[in-house]
N, C-alpha and C positions, 0 to 999 in steps of 0.2 A: 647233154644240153645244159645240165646247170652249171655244171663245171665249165664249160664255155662262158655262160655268161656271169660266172662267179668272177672269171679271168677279166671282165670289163672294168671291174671294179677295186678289184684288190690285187697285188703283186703275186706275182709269180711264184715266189721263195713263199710265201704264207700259203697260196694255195697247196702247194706242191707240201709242207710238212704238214697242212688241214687232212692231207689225205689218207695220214697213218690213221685216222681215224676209221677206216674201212677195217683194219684189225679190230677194235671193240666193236664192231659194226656186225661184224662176221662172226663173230666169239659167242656175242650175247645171243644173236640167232640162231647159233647152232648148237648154242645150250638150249634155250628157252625153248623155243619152236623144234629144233629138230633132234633134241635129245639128248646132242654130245655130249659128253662127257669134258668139262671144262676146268680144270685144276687151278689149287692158288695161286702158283705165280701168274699164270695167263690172268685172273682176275685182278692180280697187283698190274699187271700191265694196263689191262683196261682203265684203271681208276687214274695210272699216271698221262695216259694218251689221253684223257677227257677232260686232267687237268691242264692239260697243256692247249687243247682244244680250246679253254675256254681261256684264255691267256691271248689266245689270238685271235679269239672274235670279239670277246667285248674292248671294244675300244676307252671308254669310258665308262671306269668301276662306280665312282662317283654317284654318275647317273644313270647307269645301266643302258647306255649307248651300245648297239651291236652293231659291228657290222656287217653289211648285205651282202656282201660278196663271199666273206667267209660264212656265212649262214648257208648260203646256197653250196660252196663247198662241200659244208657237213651235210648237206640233204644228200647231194651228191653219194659222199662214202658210203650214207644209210642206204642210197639204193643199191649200191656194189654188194652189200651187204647180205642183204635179200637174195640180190644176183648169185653170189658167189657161191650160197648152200644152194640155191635149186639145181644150178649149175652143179653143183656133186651130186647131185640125183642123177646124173645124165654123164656123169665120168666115166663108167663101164661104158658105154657107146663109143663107135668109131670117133676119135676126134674130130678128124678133117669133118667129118659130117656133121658134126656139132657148130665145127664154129661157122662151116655155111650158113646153117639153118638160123644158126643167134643171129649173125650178119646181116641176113637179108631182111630179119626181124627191126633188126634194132636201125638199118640202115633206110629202110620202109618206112617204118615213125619217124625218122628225124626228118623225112623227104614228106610227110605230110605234114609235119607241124612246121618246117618250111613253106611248103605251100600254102596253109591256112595264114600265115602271118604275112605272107608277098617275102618270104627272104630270098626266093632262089633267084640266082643270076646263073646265065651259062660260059662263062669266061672259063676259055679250053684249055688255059696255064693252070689257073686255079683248081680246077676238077684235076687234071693231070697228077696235079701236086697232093692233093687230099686223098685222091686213090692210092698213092704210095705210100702217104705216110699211113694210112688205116691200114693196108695191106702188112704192114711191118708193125706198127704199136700195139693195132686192136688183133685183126688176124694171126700175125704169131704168138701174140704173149697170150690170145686165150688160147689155142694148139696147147703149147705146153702148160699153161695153168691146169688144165681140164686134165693131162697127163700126169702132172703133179698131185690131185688130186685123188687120184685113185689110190696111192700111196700114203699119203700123207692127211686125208681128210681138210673137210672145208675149213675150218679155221687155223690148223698150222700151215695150210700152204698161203693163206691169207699172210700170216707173220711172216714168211718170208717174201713175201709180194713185196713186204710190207718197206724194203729196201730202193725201193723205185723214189719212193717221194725223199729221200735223203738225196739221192743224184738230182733231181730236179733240182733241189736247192741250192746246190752245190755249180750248178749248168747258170739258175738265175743271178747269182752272185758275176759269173765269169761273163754272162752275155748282155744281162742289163745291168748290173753295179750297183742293187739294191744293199745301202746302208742295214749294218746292224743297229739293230738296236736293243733296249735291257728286256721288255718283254719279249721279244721274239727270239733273242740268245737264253734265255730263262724256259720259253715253250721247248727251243730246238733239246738242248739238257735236259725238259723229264721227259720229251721225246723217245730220245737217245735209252735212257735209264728203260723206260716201259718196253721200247722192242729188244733189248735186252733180253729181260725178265722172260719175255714170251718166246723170241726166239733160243731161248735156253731151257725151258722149261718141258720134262719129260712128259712124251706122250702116254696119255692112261690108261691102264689095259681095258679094253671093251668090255 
């Protein structure tokens, strides 16, 4: 939901590179809170994904002008964040079953907080089309996230998630024709550089 309406406000290409942000999101939680085991490059990662984060929210250094859209972005990735270690709590478990039960969680709340605000409409192209694409976005990429986890633990399979928001940007450029410009070629580079570092960086022995 925030990332929906972060997308009201702010372009596509900035959401979509805001969301490498769920790697230091993921990192810090599963150091902090759940223990892992997090090494320094992953830590150089995080400090260059944060500086680039903030490269592309504040609009105005000046004044210290944020913008809202990517604010909500970043809340956004903090709660994937969250998500992604409990979510490896639950990686031994059958997947398929997994991602029902998240589904009908996470599909539940957004259909009540629809409801409390008057958003729902029953237009039968539009549901058609929203069940497909969730069927395919959210439903298989948690399948295999949740499989990759068992492997790989919560915060490295986060780094390689972590390549999703590179394609977005890349899609935004080709289907809307958002202009470059020097902060935002400037964030995409320590971008670039952080999932680097993290996606190359050895895992540490338990």
């Amino acid at each position: 939901m925030l990332l929906l309406f972060g997308l009201k406000t702010t372009t596509p290409a900035t959401v979509s590179l805001l969301n490498n942000f769920e790697i230091a999101a993921t990192a810090l939680v599963a150091g902090v809170w759940f223990k892992e085991k997090v090494g320094r490059r992953m830590w150089s990662a995080i400090g260059l994904i944060t500086a680039a984060c903030i490269l592309l929210t504040v609009e105005d250094f000046s004044a210290l002008a944020f913008s809202g859209g990517a604010v909500l972005a970043l809340l956004a990735s903090l709660c994937w964040g969250f998500e992604n270690n409990t979510t490896r709590v639950l990686s031994g478990k059958n997947p398929v079953q997994t991602v029902m039960v998240k589904g009908f969680g996470s599909g539940l709340g957004a259909l009540l907080l629809a409801g409390i605000s008057g958003g729902i409409h029953w237009h039968a192209g539009c549901v058609a089309a929203a069940l497909a694409l969730g069927a395919l976005a959210y439903g298989g990429s948690v399948y295999f996230y949740i499989l990759a986890q068992r492997q790989l633990g919560a915060a490295r399979t986060g780094v390689y998630y972590a390549f999703a928001p590179f394609m977005g940007v890349g899609l935004s450029f080709v289907l809307v024709g958002q202009p470059l410009g020097f902060s935002f070629c400037s964030a995409l580079a320590l971008m670039l550089a952080g999932t680097y570092l993290a996606v190359t960086e050895k895992r540490p022995n338990p």
